[in-house]
ROTI-27569 format. One line per 10 residues: their letters; for each residue x, y, z of C-alpha. Coordinates in steps of 0.25 Angstrom, whole numbers. Example, Ala and Ser with C-alpha at 12.3 -4.5 7.8 and 13.67 -1.06 7.14 Angstrom:
AS	49 -18 31 | 55 -4 29
//
This chain:
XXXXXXXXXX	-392 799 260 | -397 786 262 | -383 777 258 | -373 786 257 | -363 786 270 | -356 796 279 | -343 788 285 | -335 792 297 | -320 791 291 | -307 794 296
XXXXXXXXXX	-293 788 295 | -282 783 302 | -267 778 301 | -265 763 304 | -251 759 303 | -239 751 310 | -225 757 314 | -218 743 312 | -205 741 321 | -197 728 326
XXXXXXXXXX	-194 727 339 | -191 712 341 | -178 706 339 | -170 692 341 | -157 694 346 | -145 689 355 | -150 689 369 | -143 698 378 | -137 705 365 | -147 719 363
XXXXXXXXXX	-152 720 349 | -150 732 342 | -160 735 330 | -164 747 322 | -178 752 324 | -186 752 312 | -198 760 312 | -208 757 299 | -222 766 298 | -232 759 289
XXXXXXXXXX	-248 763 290 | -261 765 284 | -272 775 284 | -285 769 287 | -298 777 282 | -310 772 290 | -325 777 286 | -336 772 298 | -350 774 293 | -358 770 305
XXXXXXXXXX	-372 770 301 | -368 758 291 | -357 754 299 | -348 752 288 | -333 755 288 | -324 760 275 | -310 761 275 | -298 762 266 | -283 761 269 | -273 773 265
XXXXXXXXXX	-258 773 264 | -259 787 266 | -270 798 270 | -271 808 260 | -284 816 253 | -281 810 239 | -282 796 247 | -292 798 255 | -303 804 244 | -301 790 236
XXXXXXXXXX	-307 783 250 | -315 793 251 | -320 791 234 | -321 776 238 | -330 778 250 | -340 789 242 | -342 779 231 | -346 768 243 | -357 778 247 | -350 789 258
XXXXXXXXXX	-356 803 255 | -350 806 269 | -338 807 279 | -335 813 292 | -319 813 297 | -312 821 303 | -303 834 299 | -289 828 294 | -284 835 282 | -285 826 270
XXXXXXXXXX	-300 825 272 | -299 839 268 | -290 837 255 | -296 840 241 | -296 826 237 | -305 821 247 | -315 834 247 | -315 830 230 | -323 816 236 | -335 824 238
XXXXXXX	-338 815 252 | -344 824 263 | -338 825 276 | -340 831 288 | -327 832 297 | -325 831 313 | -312 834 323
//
């Protein structure tokens, strides 16, 4: 259909395991200092429609179908009848499936 897209989506985790290592001290003198590990990321949706060559995307704290449907809602109002991803289990969920988006699927 003449305006209507098919986009090639898939996500991904951007994120940062923040640690200090780096510290003043005496020289000669061997500094002690706990080790704190602090996880902090994002989940990146990235749709690539190449015969446009137009990107979408939308940031996530977390990847679940509920979340992913409302991108999905955004995206179909933009114009996407269409996507193909790949097999991970929340594009499976109910909550996307209730967006009424096609999608063909490949491993």
């Amino acid at each position: 259909r003449r305006g209507a897209e098919v986009v090639f989506v898939d996500e991904m985790r951007v994120g940062l395991l923040g640690q200090s290592r780096r510290v003043w001290g005496k020289r000669g003198e061997k500094v002690r200092q706990r080790v704190e590990l602090r996880y902090e990321w994002a989940y990146l949706i990235l749709g690539v429609d190449p015969i446009k060559k137009r990107l979408m995307w939308a940031w996530l704290e977390r990847v679940r179908g509920v979340d992913l449907a409302e991108v999905l809602r955004r995206w179909k109002a933009q114009g996407v009848v269409g996507l193909v991803w790949d097999n991970a289990a929340f594009h499976r969920s109910r909550a996307v499936g209730e967006v009424d988006v096609s999608a063909a699927v490949f491993t």
